[in-house]
Backbone bond lengths (Angstrom), bond angles and torsions (degrees), N, CA, C in turn:
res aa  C-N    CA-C-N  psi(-1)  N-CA   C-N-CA  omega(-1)  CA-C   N-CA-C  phi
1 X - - - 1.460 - - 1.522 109.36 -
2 X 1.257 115.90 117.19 1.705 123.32 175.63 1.456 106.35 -75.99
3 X 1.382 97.61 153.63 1.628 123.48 171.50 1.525 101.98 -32.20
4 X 1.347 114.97 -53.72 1.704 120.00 -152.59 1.744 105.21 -61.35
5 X 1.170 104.24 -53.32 1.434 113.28 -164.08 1.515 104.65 38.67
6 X 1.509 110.12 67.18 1.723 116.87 155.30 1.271 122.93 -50.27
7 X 0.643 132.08 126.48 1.998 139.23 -166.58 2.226 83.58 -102.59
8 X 1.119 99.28 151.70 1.791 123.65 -175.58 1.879 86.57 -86.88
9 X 1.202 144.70 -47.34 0.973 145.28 -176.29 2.215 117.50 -65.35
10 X 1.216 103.17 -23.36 1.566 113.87 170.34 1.337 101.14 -72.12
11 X 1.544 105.27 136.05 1.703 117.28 157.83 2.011 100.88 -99.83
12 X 0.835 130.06 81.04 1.233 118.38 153.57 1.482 129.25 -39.67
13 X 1.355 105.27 90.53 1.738 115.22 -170.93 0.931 86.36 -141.05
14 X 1.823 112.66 -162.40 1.629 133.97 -170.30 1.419 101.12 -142.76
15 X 1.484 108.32 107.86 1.553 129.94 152.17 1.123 122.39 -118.33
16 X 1.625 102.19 176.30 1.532 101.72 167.09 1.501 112.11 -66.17
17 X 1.715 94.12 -41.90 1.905 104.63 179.98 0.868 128.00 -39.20
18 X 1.741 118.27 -36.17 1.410 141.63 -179.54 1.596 128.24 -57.36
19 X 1.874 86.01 -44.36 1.966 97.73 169.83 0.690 160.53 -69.21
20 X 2.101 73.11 -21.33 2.098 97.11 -176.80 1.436 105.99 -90.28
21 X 1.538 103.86 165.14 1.497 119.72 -154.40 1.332 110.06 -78.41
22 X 1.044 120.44 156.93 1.752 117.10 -146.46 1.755 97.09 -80.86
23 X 1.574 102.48 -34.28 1.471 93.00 -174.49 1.577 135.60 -76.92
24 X 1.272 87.12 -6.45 1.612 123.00 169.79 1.649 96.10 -79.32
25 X 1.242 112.89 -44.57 1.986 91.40 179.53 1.243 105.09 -79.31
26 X 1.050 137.71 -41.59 1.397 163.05 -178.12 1.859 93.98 -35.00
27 X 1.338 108.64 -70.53 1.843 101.01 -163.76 1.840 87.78 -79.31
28 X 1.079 133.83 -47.21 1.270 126.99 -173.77 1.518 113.53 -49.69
29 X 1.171 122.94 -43.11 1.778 115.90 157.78 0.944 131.48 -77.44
30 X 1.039 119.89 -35.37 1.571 128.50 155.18 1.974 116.92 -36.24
31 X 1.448 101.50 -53.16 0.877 109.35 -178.71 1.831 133.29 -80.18
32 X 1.333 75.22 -23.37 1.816 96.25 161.01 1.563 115.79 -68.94
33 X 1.249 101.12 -50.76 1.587 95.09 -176.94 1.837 106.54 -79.39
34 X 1.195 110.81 -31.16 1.758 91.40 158.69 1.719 119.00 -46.26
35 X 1.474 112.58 -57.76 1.216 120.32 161.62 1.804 124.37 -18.53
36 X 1.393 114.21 -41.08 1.174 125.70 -151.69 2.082 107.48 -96.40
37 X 1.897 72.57 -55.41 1.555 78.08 163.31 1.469 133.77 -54.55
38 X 1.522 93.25 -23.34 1.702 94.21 -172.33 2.029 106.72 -93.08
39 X 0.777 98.35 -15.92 1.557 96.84 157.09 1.252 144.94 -41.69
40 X 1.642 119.35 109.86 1.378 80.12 -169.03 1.252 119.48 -101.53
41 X 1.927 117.04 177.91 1.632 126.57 -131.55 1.906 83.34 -81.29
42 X 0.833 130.62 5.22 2.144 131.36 -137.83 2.461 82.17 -103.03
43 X 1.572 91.59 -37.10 1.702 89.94 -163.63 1.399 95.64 -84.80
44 X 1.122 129.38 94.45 1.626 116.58 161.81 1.647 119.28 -57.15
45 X 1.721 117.62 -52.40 1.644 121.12 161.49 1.434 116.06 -10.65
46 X 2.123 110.80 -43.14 1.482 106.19 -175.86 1.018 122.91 -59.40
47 X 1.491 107.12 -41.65 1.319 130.61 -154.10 1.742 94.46 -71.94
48 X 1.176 134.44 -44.20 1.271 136.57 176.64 1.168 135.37 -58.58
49 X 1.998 108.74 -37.15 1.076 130.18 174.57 1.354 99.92 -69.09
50 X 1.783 124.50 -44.04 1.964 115.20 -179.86 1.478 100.05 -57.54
51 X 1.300 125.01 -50.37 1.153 128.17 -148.02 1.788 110.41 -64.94
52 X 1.570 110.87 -34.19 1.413 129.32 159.67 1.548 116.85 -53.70
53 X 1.378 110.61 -66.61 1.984 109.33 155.14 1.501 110.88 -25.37
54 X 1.341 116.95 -78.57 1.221 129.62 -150.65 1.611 112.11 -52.77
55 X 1.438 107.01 -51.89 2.046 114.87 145.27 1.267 122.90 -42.16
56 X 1.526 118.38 -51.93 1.099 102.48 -177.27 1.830 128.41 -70.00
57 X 1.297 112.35 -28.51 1.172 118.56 156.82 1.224 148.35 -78.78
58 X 2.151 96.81 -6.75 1.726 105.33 152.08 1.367 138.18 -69.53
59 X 1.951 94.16 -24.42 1.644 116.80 176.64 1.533 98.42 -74.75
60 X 1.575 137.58 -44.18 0.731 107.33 166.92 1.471 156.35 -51.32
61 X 1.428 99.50 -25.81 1.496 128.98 167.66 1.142 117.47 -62.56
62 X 1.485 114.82 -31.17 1.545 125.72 -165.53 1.160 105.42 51.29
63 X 1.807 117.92 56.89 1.332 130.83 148.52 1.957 101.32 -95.09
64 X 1.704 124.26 122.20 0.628 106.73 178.42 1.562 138.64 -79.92
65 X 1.538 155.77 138.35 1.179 146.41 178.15 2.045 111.94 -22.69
66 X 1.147 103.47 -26.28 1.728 95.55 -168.20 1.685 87.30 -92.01
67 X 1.601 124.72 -39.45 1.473 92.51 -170.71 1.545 119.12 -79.52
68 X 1.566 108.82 1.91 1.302 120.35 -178.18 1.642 96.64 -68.88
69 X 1.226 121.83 -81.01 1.205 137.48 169.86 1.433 106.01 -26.27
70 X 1.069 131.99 -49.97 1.864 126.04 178.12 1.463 113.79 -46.70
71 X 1.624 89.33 -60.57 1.499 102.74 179.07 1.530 127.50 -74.13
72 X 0.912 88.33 8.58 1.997 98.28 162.56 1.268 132.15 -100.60
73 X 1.578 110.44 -9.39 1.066 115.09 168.11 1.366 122.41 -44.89
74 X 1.445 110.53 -41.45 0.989 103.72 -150.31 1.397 114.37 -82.89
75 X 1.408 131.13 -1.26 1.156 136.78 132.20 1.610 139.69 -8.90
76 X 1.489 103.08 -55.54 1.395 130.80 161.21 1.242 122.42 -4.79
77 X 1.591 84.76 -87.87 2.274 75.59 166.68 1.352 135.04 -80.80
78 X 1.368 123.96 26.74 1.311 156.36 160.08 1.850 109.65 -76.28
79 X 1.030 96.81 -58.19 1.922 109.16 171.65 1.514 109.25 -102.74
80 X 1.304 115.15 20.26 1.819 98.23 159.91 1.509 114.44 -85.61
81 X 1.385 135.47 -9.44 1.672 134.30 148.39 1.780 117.55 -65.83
82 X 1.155 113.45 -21.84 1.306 121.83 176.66 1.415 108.86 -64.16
83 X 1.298 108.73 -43.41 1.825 107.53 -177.74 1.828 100.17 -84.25
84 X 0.760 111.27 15.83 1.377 92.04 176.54 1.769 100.56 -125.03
85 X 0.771 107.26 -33.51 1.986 109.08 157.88 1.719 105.35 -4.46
86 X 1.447 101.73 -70.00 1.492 86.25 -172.11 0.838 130.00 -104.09
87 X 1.719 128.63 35.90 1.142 149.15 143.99 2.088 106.81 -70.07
88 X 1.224 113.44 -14.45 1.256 90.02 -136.14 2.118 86.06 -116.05
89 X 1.310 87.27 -36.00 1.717 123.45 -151.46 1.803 87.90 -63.33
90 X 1.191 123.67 159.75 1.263 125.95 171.19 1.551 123.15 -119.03
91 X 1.066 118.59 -160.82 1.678 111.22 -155.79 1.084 147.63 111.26
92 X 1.664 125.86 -148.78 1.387 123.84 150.24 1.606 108.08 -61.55
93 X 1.761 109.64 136.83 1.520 108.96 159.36 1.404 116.11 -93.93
94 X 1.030 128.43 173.90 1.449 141.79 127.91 1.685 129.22 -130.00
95 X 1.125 111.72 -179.31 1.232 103.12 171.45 1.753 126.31 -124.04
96 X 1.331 122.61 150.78 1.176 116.69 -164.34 1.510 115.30 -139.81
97 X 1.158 125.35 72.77 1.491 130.00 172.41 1.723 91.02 108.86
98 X 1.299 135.65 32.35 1.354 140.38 -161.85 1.319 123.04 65.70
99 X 1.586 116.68 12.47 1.568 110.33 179.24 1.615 91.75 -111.52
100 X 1.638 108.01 163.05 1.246 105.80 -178.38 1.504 119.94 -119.38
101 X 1.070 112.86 122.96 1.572 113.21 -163.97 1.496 129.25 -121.97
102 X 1.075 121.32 121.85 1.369 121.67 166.72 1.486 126.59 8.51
103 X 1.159 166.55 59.23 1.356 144.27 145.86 1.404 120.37 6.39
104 X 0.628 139.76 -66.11 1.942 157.61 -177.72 1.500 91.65 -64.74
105 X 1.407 115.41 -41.83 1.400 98.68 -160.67 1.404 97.09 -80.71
106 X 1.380 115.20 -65.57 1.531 111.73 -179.59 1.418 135.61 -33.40
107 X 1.595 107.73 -22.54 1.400 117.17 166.61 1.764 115.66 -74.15
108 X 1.232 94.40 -25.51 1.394 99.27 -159.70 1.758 100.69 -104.63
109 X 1.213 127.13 -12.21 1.574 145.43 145.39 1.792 109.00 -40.91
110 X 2.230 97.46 -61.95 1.497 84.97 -173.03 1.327 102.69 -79.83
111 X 1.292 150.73 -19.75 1.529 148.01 -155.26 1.544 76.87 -73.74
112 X 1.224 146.86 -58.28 1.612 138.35 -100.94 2.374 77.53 -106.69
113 X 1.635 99.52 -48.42 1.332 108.55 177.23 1.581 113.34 -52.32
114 X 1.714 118.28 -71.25 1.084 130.22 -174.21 1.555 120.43 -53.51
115 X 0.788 120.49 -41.42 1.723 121.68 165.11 1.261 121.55 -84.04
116 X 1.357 132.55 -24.31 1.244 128.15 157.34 1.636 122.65 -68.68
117 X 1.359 99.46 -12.62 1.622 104.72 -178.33 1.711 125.06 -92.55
118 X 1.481 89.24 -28.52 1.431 119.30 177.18 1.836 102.97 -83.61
119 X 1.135 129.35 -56.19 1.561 123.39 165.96 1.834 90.63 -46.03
120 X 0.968 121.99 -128.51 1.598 154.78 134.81 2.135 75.42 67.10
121 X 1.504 129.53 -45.06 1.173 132.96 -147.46 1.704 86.09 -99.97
122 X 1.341 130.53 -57.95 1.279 145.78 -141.78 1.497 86.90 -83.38
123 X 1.399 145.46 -56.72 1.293 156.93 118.33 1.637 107.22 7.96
124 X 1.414 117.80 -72.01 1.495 116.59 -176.83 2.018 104.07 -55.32
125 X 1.433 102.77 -46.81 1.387 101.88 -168.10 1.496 116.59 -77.03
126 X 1.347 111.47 -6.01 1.920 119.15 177.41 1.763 91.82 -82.78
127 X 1.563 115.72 -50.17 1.339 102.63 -168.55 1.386 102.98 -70.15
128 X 1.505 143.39 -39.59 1.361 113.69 -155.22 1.331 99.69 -94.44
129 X 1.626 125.86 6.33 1.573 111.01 149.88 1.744 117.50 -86.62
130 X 1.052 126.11 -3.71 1.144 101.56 -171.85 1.221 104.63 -147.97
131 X 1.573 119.74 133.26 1.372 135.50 164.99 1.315 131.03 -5.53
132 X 1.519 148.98 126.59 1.417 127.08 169.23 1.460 115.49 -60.70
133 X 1.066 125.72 -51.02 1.248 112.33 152.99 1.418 159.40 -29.31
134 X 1.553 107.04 -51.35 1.188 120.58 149.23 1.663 135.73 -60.52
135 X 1.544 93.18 -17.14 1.533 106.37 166.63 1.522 119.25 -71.90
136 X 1.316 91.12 -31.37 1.709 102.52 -165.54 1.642 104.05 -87.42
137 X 1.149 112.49 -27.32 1.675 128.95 159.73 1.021 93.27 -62.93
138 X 1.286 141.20 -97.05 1.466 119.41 -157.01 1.487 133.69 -62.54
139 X 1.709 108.02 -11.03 1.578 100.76 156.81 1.512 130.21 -72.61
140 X 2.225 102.23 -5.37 1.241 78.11 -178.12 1.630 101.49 -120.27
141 X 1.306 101.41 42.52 1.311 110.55 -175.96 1.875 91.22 -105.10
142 X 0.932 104.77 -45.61 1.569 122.51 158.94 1.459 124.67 -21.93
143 X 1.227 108.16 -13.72 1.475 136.16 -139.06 1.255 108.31 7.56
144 X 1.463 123.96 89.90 1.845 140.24 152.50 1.208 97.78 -110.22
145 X 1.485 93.98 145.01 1.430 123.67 -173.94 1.674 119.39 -30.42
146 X 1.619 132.53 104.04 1.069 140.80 179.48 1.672 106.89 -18.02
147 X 1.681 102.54 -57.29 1.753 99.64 -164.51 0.842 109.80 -105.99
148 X 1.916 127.57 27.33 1.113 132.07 119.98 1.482 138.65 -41.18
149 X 1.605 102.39 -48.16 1.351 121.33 -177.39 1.677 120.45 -84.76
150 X 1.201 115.02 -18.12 1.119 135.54 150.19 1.183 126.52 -50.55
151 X 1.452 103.71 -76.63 1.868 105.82 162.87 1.191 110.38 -26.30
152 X 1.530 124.58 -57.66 1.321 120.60 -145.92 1.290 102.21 -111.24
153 X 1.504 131.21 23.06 1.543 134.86 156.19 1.674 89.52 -98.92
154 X 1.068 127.20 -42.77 1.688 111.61 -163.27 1.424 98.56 -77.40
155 X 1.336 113.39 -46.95 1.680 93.54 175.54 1.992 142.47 -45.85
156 X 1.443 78.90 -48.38 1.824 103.44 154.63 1.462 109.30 -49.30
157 X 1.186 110.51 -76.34 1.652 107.10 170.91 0.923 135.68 -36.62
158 X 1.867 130.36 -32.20 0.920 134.40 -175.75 1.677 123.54 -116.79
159 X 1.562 102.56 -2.98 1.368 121.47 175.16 1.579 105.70 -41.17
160 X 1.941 116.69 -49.85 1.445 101.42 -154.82 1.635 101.73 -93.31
161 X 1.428 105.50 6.53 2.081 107.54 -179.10 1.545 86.23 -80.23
162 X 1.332 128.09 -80.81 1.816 123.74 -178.65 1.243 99.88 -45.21
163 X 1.565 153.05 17.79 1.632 118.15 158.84 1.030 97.82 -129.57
164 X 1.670 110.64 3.95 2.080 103.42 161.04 1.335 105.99 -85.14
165 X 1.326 118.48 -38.62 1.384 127.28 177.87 1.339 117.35 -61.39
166 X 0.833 125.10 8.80 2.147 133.80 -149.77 2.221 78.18 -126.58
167 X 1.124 91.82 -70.82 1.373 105.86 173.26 1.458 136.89 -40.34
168 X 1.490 97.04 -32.45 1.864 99.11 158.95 0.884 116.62 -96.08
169 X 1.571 118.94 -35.76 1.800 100.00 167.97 0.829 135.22 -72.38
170 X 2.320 116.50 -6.90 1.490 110.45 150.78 1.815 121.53 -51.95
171 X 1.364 96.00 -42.46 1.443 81.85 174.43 1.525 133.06 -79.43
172 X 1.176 106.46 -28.27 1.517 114.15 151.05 1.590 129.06 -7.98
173 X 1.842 76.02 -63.70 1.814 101.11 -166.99 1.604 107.81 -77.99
174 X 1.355 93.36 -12.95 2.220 98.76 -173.46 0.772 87.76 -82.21
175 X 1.494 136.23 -62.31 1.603 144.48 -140.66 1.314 115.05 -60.90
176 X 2.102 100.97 -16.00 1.626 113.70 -162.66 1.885 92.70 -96.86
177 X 1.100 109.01 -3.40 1.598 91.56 -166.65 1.749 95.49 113.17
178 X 1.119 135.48 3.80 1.171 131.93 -160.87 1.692 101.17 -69.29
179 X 1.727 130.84 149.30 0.915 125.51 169.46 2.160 114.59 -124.80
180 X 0.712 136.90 96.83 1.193 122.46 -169.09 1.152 123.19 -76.49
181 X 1.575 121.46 -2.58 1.624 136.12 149.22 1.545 113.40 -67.36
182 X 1.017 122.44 -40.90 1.320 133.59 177.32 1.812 110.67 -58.78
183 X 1.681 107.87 106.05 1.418 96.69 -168.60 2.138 110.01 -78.16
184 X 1.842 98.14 -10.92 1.466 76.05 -171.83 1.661 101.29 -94.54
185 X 1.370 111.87 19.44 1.859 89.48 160.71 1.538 107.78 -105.42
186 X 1.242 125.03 28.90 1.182 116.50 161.76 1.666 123.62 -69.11
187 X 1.488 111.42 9.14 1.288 109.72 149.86 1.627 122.06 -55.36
188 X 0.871 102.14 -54.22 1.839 124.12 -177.28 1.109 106.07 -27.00
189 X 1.648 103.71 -58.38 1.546 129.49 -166.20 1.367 102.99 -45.20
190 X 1.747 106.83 -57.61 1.359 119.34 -167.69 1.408 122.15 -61.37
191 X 1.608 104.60 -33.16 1.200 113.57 -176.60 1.718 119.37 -70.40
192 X 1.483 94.16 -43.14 1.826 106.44 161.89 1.519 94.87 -38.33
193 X 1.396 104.51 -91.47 1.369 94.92 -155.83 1.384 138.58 -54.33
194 X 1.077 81.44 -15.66 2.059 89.48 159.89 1.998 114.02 -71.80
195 X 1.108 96.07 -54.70 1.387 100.27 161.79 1.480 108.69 -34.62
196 X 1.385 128.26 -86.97 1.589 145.32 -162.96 1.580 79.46 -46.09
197 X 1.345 139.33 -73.12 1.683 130.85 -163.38 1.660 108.04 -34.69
198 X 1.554 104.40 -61.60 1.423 93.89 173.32 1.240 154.86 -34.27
199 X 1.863 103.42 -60.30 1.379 134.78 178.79 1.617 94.09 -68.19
200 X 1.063 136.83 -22.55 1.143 140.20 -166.27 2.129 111.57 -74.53
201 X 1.510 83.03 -63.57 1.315 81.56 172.49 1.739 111.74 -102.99
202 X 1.317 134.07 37.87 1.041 132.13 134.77 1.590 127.42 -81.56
203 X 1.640 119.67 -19.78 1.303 137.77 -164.45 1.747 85.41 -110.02
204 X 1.381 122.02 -3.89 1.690 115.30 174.61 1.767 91.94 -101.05
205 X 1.191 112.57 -42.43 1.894 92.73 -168.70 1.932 95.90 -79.61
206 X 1.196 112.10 -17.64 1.646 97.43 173.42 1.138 128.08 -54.47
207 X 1.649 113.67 -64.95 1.400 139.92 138.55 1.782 107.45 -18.27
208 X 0.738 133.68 -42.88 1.538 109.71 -171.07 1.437 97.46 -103.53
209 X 1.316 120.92 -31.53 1.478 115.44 -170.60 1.885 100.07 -69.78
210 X 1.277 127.56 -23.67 1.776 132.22 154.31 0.810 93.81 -68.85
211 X 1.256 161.07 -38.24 1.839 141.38 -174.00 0.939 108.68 -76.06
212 X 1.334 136.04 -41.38 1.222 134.43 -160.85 1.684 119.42 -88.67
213 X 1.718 97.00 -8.65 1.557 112.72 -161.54 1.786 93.76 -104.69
214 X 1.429 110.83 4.02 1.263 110.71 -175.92 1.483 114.42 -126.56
215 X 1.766 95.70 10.32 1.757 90.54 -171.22 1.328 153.96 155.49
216 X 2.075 74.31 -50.37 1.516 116.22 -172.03 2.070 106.33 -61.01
217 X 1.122 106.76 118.88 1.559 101.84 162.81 1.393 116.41 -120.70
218 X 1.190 110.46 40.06 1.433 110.39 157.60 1.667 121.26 104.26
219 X 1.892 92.61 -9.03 1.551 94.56 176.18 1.772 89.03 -132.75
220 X 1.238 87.35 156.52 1.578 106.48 -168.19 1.672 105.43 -107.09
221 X 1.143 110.73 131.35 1.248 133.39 -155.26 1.956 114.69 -50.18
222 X 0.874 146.26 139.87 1.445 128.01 152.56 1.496 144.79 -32.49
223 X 1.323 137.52 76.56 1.342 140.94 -137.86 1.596 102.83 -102.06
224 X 1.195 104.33 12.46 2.071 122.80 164.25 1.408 103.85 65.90
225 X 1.251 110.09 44.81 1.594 114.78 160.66 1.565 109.38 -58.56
226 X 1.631 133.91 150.45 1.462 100.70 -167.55 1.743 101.81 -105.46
227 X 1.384 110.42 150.77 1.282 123.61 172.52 1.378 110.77 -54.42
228 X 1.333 106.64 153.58 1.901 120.76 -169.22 1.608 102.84 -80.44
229 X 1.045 114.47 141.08 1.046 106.94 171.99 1.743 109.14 -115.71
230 X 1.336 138.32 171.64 1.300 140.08 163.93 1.240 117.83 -29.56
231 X 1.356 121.30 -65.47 1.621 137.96 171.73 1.160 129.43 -55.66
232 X 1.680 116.64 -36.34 1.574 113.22 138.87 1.899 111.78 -45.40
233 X 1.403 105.74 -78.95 1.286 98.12 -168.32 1.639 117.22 -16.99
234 X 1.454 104.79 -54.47 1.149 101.56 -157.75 1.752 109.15 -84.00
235 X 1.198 96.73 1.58 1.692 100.18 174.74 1.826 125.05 -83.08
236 X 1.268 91.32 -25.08 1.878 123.01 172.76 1.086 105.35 -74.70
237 X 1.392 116.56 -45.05 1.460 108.09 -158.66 1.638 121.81 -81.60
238 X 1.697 98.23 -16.76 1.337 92.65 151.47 1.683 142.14 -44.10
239 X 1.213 110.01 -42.82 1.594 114.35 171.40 1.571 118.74 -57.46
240 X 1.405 111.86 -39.30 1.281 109.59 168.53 1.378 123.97 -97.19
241 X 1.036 126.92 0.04 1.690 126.75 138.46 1.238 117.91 -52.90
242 X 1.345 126.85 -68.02 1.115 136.55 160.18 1.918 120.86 -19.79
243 X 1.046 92.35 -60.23 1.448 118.13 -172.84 1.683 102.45 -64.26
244 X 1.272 123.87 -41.47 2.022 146.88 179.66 1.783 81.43 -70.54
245 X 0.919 114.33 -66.37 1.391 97.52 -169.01 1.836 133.28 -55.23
246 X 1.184 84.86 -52.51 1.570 91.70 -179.96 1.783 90.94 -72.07
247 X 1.369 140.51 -53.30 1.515 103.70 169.82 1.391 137.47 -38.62
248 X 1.129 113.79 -47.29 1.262 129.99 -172.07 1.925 103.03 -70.81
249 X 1.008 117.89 -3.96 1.553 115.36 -166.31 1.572 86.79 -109.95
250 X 1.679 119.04 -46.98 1.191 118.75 174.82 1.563 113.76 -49.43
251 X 1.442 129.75 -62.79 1.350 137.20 166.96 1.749 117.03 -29.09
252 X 1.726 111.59 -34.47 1.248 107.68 -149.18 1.651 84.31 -115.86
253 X 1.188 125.10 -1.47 1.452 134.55 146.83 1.564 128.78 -66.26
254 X 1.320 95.22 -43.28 2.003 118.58 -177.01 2.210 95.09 -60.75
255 X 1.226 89.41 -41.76 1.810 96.49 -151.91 1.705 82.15 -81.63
């Protein structure tokens, strides 16, 4: 495993977005999508006005609109219960192209869409500006729990060794005659994955028992992500000003 540990989700380019300090993006999205959630589902205008932010600070990134859109797919089967809400939901009806649907539900369809799409985007555009690493630096600059941040640097790290490994013993299992239409070799299946559990955490106590023989006490070294300065702060904090406002206009719209 190299120093870099490039994550598939980083655009390695040159922005401003790119320079500032991770923990500075870190509460500023964070805090936006609190923003979002607290909205309520009744103002659609809000939902448009985040959705305008959320572009405007991908162009800044020089994350482009199509890889935004790629990477949202994967959302998808996350909101396939959302469309069915107001099929299901009770209440006021109406009708919509001759089917008749929920009121309650349909509100509560787009709330469930519109804020999950708007996090899910603000989220896509923090990772492909900024390093896995540097993320994990600034959560623990953040001060969250040390072997919190740990967990969740080794997992990152080790996500793409278990899905290369997943990957040869798919072929493994073809090479044997394997059929994955075939429901009675779904033994195989089972047996793989019992396999992958193993090798998994035998290649985790290896791995730490070399970390530990070299040093490691449990915090992971400084990899010179750069410290925040004032002028960042105050460069971030635009998005979530922004973001306080149009809630707060939404709220004082609702009443």
């Amino acid at each position: 495993m190299g120093a870099g540990h490039a994550h598939s989700l980083y655009l390695d380019r040159e922005s401003r977005l790119h320079r500032l300090a991770p923990e500075c993006k870190l509460v500023a999205v964070f805090t936006f999508i609190f923003l979002v959630v607290l909205t309520p589902r009744e103002q659609f205008w809000a939902f448009a006005v985040y959705a305008v932010l959320v572009l405007a600070v991908a162009r800044l990134g020089r994350v482009p609109s199509t890889v935004l859109a790629r990477r949202l797919v994967v959302e998808l089967p996350f909101l396939a219960f959302a469309f069915a809400i107001p099929f299901f939901a009770r209440g006021e009806q109406t009708t919509v192209l001759g089917v008749s649907l929920s009121v309650s539900g349909l509100y509560a369809s787009f709330n469930i869409l519109a804020k999950a799409t708007l996090g899910a985007s603000a989220t896509i555009v923090l990772g492909s500006t900024t390093p896995v690493r540097d993320l994990l630096k600034g959560l623990e600059r953040l001060h969250l729990p040390r072997s919190f941040v740990s967990i969740a640097g080794f997992m990152l790290r080790y996500s793409d060794v278990i899905i290369g490994e997943m990957r040869r013993m798919k072929v493994a299992r073809i090479s044997r005659g394997y059929d994955p239409r075939n429901a009675l070799q779904a033994r195989a299946l089972g047996a793989a994955a019992g396999a992958l559990f193993v090798r998994s955490y035998e290649r985790g106590e290896r791995v730490y028992l070399a970390m530990v023989s070299r040093g490691y006490t449990g915090v992971m070294p400084d990899l010179g992500a750069p410290r925040a300065a004032a002028a960042q702060w105050r460069t971030v904090a635009v998005l979530p000003a922004a973001a306080a406002v149009v809630c707060s206009c939404a709220w004082l719209a609702q009443t």
